[in-house]
C-alpha positions as CSV (number, residue, x, y, z in Angstrom):
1,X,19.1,7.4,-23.8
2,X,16.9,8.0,-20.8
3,X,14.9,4.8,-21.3
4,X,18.6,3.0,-20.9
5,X,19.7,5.5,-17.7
6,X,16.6,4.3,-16.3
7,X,17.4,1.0,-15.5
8,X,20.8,2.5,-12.8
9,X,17.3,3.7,-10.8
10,X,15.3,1.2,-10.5
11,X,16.5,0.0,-6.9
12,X,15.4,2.9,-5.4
13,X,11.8,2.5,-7.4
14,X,10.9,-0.5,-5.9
15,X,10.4,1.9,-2.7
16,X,6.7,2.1,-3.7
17,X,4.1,0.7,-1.2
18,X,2.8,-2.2,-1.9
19,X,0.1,-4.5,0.2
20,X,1.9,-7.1,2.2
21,X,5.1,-5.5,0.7
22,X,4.6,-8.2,-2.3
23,X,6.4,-5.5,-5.0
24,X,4.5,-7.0,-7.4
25,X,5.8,-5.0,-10.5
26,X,7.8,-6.0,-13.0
27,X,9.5,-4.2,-16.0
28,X,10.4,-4.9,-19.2
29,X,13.4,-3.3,-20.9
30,X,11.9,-3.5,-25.0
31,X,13.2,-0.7,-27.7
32,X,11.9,2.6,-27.6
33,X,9.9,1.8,-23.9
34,X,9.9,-0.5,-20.5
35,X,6.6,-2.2,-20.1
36,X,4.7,-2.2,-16.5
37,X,3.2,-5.1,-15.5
38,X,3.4,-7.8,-12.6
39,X,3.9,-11.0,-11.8
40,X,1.1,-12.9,-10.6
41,X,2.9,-14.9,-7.9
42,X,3.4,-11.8,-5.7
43,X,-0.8,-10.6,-5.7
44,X,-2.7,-11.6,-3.3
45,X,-5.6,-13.8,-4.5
46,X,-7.2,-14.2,-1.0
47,X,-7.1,-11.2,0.7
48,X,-7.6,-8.9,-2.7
49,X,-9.7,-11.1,-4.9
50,X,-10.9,-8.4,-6.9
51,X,-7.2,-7.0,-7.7
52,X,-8.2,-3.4,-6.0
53,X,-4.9,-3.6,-4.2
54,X,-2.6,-4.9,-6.5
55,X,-3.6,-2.0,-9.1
56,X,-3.2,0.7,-6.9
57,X,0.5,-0.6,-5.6
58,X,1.2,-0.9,-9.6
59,X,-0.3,2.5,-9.9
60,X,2.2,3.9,-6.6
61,X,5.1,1.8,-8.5
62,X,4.7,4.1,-11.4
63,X,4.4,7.3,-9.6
64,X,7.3,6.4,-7.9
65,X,9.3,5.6,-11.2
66,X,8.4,9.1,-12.9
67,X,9.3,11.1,-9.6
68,X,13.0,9.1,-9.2
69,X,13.7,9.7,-13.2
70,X,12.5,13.5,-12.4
71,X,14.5,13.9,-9.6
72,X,17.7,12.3,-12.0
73,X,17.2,14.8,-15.0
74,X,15.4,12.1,-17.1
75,X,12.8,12.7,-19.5
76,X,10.4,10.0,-19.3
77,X,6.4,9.3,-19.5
78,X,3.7,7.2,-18.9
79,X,1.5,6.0,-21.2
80,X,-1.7,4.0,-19.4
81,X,-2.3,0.5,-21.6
82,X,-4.2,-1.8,-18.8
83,X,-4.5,-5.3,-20.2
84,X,-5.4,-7.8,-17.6
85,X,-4.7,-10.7,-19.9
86,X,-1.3,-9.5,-20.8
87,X,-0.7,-8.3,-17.2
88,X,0.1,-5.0,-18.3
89,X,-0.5,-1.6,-17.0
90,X,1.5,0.4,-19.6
91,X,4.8,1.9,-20.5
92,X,7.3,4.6,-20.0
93,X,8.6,6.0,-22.6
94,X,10.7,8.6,-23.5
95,X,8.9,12.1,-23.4
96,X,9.8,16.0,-24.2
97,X,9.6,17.1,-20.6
98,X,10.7,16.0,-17.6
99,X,7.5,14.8,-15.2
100,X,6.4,18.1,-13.5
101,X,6.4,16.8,-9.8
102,X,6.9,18.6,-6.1
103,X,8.6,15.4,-4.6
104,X,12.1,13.6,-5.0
105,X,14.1,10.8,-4.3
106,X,15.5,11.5,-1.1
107,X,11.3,11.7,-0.2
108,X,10.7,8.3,-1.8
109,X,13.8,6.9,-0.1
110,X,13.3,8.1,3.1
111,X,9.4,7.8,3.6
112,X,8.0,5.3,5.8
113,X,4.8,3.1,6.6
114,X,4.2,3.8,10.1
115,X,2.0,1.3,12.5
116,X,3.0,2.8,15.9
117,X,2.1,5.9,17.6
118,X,1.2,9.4,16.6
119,X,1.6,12.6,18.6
120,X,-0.8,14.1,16.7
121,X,-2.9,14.2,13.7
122,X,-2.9,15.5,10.4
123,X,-3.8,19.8,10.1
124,X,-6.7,21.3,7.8
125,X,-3.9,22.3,5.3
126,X,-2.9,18.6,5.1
127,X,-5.9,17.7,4.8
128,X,-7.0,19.9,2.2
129,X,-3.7,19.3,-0.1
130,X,-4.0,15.4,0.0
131,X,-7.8,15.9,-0.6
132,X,-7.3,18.3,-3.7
133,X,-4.8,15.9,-5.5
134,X,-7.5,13.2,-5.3
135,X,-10.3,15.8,-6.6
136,X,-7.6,16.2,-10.0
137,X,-8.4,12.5,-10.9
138,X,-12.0,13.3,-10.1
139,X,-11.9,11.4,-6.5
140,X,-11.4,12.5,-2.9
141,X,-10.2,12.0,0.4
142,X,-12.1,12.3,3.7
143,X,-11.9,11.5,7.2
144,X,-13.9,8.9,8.3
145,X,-16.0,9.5,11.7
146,X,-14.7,8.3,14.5
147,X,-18.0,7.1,15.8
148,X,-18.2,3.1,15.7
149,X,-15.3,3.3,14.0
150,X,-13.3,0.9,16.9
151,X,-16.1,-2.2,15.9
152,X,-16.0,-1.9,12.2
153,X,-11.9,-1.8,12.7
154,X,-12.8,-5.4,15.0
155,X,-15.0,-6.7,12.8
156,X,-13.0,-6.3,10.1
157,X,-9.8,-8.1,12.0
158,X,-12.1,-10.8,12.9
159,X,-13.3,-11.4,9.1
160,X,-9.4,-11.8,8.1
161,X,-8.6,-14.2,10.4
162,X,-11.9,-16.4,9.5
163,X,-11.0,-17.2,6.5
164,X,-8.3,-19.5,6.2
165,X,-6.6,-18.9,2.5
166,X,-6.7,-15.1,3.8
167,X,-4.5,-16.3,6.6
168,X,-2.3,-18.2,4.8
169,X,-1.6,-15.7,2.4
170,X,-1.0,-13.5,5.1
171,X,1.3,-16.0,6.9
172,X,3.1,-16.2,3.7
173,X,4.1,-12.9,3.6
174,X,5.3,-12.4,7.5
175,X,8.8,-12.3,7.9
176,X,8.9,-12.7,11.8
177,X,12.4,-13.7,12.3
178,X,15.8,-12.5,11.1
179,X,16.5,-15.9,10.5
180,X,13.7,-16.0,7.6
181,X,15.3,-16.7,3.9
182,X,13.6,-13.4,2.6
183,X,13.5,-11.0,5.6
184,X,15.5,-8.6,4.1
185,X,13.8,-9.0,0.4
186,X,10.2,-8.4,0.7
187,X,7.3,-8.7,3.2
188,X,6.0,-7.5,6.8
189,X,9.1,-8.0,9.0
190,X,8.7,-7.9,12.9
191,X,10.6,-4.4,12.5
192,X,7.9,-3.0,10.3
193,X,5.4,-4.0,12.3
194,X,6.5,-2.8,15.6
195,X,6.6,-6.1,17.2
196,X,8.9,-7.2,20.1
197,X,10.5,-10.5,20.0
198,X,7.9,-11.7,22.2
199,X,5.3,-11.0,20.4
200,X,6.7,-12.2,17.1
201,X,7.1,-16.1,18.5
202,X,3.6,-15.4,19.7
203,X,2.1,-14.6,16.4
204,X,4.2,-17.4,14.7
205,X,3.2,-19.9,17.1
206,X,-0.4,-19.1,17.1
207,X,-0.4,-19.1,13.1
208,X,1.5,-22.6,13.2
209,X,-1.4,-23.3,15.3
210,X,-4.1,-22.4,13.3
211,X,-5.4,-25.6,11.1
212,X,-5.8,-27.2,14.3
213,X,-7.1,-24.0,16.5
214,X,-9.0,-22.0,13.8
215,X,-12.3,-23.8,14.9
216,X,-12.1,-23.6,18.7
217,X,-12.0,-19.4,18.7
218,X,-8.1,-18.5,17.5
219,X,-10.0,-15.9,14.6
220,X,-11.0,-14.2,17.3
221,X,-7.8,-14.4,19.5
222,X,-5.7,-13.3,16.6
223,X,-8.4,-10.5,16.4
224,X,-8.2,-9.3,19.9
225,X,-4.2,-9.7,19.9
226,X,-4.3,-7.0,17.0
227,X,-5.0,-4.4,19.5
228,X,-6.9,-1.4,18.6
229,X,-5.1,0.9,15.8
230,X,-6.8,3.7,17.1
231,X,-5.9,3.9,20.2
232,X,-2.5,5.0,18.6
233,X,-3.9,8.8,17.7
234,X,-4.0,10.3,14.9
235,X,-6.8,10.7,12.0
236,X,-8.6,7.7,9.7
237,X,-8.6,8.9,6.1
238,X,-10.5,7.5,3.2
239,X,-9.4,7.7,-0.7
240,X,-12.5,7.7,-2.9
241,X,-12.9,6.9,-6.5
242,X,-15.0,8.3,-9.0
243,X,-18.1,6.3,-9.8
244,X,-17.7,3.6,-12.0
245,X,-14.2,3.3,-11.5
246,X,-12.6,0.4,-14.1
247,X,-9.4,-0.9,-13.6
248,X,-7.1,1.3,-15.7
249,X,-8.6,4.0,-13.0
250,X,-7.4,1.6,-10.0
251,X,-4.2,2.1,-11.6
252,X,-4.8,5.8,-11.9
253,X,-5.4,6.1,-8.3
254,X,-2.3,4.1,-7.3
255,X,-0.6,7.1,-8.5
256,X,-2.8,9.7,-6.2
257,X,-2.5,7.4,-3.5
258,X,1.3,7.8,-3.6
259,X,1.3,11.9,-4.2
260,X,-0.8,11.6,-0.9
261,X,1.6,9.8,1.1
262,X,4.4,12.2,-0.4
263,X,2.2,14.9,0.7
264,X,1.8,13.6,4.2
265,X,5.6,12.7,4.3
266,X,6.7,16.1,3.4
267,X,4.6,17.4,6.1
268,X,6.4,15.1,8.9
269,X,3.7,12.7,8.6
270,X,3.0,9.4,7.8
271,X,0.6,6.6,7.2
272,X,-0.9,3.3,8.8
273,X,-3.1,1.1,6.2
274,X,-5.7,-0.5,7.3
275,X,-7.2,-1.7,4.1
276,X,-9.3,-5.1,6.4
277,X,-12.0,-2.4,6.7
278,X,-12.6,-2.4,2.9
279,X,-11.4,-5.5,2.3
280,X,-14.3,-7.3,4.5
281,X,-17.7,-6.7,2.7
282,X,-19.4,-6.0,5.9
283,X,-17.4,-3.5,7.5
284,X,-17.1,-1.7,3.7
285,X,-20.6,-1.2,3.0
286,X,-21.0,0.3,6.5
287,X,-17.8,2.6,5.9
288,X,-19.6,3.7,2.6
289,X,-22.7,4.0,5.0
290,X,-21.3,6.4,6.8
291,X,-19.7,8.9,4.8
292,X,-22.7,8.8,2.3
293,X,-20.5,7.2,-0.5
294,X,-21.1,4.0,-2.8
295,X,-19.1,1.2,-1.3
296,X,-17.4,0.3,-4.3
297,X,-15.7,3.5,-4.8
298,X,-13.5,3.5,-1.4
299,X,-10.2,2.4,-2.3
300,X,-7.9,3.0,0.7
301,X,-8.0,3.2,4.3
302,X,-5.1,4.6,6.5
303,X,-4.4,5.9,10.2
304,X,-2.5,9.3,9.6
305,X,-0.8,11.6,12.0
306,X,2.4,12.8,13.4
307,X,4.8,9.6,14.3
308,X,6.1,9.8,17.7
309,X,9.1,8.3,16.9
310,X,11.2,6.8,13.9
311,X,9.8,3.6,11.8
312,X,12.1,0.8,10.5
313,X,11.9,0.4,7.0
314,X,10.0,-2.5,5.2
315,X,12.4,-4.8,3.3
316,X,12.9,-4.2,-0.3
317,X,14.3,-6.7,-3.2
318,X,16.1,-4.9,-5.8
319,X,15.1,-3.7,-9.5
320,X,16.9,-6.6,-10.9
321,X,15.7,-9.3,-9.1
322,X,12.8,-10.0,-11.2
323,X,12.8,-6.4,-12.2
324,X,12.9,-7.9,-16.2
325,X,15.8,-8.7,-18.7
């Protein structure tokens, strides 16, 4: 009976974070349990070859399905079951508690991804709580030095828009219009991103542009036209894995990742990815260089802070468009 209540809440699920706002999730109504798995037409080959991104957003898509159910009375469970081949992370079933959680709906619904300014950054406490729910999975989060910090976020910009299946990707995700089929489905709109209309005709013409351009500097145009994230305030904040981190961990860490963006939300915070510094091999061996930690086990970069005013929310399709039979 829970499994079937489910399914009335699965809208507001697909509120999890995702890279590029792909919702790459999908479930599976079967007897007895929904599977968790995703559909490989919304990952992102290009930008996240090794899959790092699209196992923690499946990881935040479950979290986010056991705190809704929670919040609704349901009794219902997760049960990890990674299988690449299948495409499957695992299933919820139907369990003899209800998920012990501090968060809610009304949190998932109304928390936001935040790329503008902050008034200030995050406190010790905050800090300290996001950090501890990492340490329970056996990670951690820490703040990255400030020191270089500007070039690596550069360098990293410049990498992303030097490689042209990383750009295309990209371009296939941006929803810079109103007038775009799927700007209110899925994606980065112009709203999310804080862009004027200016600067979204900009952005689309210079990415029109790009076959021809790409070899005569527009990489490092489109770099320089990012701007520099830090300049906005607030704190950078890595979340580490433990060593020798497999997949099914990934997935694990999806869900910390998502209790840490609770936390922050609950705290009148929020956060601004900037997952190009551990996407580009360069500027994520020097990240690891710097806090002392094995490159391989950062997972998640993200600007944190106080916003400074309200964010538009990012697009979402619904749980049954593609959400499974």
């Amino acid at each position: 009976m829970d499994l079937a209540a489910f399914r009335a809440l699965e809208p507001l699920c697909w509120r999890a974070p995702s890279a590029h706002n792909t919702q790459p999730w999908r479930l599976d109504h079967r007897p007895g349990a929904i599977r968790v798995g995703w559909e490989p037409a919304y990952a992102l080959p290009a930008a996240d070859p090794s899959g790092r991104d699209l196992r923690l957003s499946l990881g935040a898509f479950v979290e986010t399905c056991l705190i809704v159910a929670a919040d609704a009375g349901l009794r219902i469970g997760f049960v990890a079951d990674h299988c690449t081949a299948d495409r499957r992370v695992g299933w919820l079933r139907a369990s003899p508690h209800r998920y012990d959680t501090p968060f809610g709906a009304a949190q998932v619904r109304s928390r936001r991804t935040h790329r503008g300014r902050f008034s200030a950054g995050p406190g010790a406490g905050v800090l300290a709580a996001v950090d501890a729910a990492a340490r329970a999975s056996g990670g951690a989060v820490r703040v990255v030095p400030d020191v270089g910090l500007a070039r690596l976020v550069r360098t990293a910009d410049r990498w992303t828009y030097a490689d042209p299946a990383v750009v295309g990707e990209l371009r296939s995700w941006l929803r810079l219009t109103p007038a775009h089929p799927d700007y209110d489905a899925d994606g980065l709109t112009d709203r999310c991103l804080g862009l004027s209309r200016r600067e979204a005709v900009a952005l689309r013409a210079a990415l029109a542009a790009y076959p021809v351009l790409r070899g005569l500097g527009l990489p490092r145009l489109l770099a320089a036209a990012s701007g520099n994230p830090l300049a906005l305030g607030g704190a950078v904040t890595v979340l580490i894995g433990p060593p020798g981190a497999d997949d099914a961990t990934q997935v694990e860490f999806g869900r910390v990742l998502a209790r840490t963006w609770l936390t922050l939300h609950a705290a009148g915070l929020a956060a601004h990815p900037l997952s190009q510094l551990v996407d580009a091999p360069v500027t994520r061996a020097a990240l690891g260089a710097s806090l002392g930690v094995a490159p391989e086990r950062l997972l998640h970069v993200a600007r944190v802070g106080r916003p400074a005013g309200p964010a538009a929310p990012s697009a979402r399709r619904t749980g049954g468009d593609g959400g499974g039979p």
